[in-house]
N, CA, C and O atoms as a MOPAC input file, in Angstrom:
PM7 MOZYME 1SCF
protein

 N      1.99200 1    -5.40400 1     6.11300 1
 C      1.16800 1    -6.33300 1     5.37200 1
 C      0.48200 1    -7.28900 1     6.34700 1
 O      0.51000 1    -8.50100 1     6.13300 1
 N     -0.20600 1    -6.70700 1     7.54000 1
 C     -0.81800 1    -7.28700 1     8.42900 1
 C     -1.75300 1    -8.41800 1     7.58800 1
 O     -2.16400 1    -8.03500 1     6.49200 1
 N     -2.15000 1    -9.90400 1     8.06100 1
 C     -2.78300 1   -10.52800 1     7.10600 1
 C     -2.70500 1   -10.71600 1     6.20100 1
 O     -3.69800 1   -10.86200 1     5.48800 1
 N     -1.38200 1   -10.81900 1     5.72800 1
 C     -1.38600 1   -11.63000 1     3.91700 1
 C     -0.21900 1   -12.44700 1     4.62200 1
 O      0.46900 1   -12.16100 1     5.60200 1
 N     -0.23200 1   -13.79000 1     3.62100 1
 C     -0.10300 1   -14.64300 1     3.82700 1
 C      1.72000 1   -14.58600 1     3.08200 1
 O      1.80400 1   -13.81700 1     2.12500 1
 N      2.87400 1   -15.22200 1     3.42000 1
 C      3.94800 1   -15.09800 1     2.68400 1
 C      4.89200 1   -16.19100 1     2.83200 1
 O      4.29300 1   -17.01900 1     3.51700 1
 N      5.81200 1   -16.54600 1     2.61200 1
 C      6.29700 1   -17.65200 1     2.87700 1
 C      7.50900 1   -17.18000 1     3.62400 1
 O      8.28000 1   -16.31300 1     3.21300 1
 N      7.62500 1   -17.94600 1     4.96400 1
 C      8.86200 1   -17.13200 1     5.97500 1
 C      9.77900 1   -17.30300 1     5.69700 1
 O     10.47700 1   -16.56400 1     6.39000 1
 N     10.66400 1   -18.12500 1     4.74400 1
 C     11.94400 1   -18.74000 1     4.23200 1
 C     12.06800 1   -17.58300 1     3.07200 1
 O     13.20300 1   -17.13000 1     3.21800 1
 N     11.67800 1   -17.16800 1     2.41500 1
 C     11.64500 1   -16.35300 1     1.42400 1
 C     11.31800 1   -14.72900 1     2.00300 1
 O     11.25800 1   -13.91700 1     1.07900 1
 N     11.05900 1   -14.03500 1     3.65400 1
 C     10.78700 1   -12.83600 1     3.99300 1
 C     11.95200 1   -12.02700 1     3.65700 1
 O     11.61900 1   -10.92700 1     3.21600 1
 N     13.30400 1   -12.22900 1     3.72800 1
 C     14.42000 1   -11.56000 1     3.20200 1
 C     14.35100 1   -11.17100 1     1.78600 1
 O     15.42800 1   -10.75900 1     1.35600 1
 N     13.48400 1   -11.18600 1     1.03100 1
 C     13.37500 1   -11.43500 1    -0.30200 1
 C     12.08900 1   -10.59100 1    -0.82600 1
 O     11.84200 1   -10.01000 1    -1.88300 1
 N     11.56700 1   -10.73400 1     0.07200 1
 C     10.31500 1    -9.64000 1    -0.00400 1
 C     10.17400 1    -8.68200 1     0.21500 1
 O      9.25300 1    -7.99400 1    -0.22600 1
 N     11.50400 1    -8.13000 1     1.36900 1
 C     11.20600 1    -7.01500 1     1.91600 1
 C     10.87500 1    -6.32300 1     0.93400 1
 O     10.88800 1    -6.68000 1    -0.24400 1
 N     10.39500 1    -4.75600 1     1.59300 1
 C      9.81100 1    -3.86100 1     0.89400 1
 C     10.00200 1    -2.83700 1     1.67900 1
 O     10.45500 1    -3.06400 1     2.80100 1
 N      9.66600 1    -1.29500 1     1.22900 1
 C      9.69700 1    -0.13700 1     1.81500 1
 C      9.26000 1    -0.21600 1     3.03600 1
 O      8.94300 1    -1.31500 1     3.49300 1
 N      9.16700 1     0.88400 1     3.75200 1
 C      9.12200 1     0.51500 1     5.63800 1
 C      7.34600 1     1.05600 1     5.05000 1
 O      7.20600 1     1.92100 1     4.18500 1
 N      6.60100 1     0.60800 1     5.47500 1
 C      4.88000 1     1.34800 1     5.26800 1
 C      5.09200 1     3.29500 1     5.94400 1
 O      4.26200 1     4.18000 1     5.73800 1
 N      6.15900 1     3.43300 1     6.57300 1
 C      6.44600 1     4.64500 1     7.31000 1
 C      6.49100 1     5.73100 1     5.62300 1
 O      6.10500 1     6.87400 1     5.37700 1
 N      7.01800 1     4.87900 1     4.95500 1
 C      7.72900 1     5.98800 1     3.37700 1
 C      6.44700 1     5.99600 1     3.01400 1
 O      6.60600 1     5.45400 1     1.92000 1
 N      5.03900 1     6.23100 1     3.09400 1
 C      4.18200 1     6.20100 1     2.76100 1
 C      2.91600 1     6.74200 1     3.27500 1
 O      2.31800 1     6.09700 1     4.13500 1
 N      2.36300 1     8.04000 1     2.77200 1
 C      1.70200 1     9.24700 1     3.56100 1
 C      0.32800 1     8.38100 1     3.21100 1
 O      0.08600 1     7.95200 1     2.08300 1
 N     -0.62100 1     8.17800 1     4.48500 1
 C     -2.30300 1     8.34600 1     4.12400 1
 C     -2.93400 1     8.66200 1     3.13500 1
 O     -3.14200 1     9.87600 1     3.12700 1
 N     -3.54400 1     7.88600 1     1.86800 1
 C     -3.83100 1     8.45100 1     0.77900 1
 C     -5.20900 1     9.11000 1     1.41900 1
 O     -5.55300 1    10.13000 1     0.82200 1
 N     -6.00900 1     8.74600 1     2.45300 1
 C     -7.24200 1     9.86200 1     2.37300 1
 C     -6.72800 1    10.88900 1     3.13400 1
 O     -7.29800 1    11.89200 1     2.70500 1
 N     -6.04300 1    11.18500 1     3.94100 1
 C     -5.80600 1    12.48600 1     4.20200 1
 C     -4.81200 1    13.43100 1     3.07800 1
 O     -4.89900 1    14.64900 1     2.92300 1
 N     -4.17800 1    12.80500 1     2.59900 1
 C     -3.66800 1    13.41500 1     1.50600 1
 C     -4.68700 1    13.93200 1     0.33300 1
 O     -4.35500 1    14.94500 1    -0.28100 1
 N     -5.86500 1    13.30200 1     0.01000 1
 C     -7.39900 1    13.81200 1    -0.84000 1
 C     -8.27800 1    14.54400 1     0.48000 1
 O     -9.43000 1    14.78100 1     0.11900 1
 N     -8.04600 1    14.90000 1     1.71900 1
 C     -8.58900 1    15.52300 1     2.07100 1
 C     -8.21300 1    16.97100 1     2.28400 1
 O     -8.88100 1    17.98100 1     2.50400 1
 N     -6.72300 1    16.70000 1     2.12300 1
 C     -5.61600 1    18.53300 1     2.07800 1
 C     -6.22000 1    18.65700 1     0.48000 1
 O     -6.67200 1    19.78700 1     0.29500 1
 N     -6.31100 1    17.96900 1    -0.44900 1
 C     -6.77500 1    17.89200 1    -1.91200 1
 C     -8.02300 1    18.69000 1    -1.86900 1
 O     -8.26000 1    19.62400 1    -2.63500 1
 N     -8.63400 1    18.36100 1    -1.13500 1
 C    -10.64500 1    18.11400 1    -1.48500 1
 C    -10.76400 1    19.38600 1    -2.69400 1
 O    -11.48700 1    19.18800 1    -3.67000 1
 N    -10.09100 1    20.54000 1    -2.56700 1
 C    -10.58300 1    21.32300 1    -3.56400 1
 C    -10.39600 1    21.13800 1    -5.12800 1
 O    -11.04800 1    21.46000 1    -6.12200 1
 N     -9.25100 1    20.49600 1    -4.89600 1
 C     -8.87500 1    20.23900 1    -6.44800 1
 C     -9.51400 1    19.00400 1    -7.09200 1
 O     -9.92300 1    19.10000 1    -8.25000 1
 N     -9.62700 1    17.87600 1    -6.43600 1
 C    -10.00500 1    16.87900 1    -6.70800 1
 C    -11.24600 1    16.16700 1    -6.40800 1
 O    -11.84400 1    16.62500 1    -5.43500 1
 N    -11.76100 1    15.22100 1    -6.95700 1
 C    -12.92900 1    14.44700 1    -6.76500 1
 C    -13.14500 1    12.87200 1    -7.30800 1
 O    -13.41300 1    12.21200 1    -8.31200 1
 N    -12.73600 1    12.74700 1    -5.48400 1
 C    -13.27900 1    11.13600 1    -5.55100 1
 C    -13.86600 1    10.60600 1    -6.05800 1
 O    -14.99000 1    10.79900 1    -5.59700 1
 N    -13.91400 1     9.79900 1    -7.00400 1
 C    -14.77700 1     8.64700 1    -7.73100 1
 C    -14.98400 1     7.16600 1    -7.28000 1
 O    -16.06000 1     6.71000 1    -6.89400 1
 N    -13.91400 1     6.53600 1    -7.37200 1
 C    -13.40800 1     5.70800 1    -6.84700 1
 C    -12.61900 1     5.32800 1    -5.52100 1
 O    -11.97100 1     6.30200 1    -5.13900 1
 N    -12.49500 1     4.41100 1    -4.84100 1
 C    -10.89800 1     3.93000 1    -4.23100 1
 C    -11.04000 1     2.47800 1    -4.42900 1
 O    -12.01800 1     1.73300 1    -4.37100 1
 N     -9.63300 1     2.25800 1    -4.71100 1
 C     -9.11500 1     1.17200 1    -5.13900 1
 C     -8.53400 1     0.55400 1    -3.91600 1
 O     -8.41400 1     1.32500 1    -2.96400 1
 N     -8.10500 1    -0.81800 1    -3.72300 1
 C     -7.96200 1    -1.49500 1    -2.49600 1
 C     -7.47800 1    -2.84500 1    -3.37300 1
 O     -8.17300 1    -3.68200 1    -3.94900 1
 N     -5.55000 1    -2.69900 1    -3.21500 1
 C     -4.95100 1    -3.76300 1    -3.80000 1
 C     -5.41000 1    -4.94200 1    -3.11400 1
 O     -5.81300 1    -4.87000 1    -1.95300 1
 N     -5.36600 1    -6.38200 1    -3.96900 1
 C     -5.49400 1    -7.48400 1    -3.27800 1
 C     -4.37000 1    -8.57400 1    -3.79100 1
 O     -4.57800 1    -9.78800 1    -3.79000 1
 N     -3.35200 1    -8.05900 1    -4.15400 1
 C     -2.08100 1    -9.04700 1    -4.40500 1
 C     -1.05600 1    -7.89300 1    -4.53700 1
 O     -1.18700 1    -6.78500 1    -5.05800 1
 N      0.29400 1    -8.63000 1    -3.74500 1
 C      1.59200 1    -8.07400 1    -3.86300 1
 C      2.35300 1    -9.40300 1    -4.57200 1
 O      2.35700 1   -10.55800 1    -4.14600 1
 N      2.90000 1    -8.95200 1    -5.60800 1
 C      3.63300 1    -9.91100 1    -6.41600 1
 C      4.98000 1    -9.39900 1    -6.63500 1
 O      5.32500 1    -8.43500 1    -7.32000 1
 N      5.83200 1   -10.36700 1    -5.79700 1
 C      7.51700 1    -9.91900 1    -6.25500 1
 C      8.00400 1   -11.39600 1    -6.72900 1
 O      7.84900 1   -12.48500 1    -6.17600 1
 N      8.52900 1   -11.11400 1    -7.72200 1
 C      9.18300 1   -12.33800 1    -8.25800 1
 C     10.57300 1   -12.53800 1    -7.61900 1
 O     11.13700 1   -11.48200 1    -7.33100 1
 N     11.19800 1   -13.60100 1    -7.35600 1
 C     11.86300 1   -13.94800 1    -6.41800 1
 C     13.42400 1   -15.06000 1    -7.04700 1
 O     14.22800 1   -15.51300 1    -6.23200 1

């Protein structure tokens, strides 16, 4: 979460999955390309964990 902002007293609390558990979504639509068709991409702008 390079660049978002979090509160360091509370990082034990946030953790989250390692970004490693998590394959490239465009190369994953590019092994796709036949089946599928891009319309969109979406690009979260809040992670919300209640605490």
């Amino acid at each position: 979460m390079e660049g978002i902002w979090y509160g360091s007293r509370l990082a034990a609390k946030l953790r989250d999955e390692a970004p490693s558990a998590y394959k490239d979504i465009r190369a994953v639509l590019r092994a796709q390309k036949e089946l599928v068709k891009v319309t969109r991409t979406l690009c979260p702008i809040l992670n919300y964990k209640g605490v």
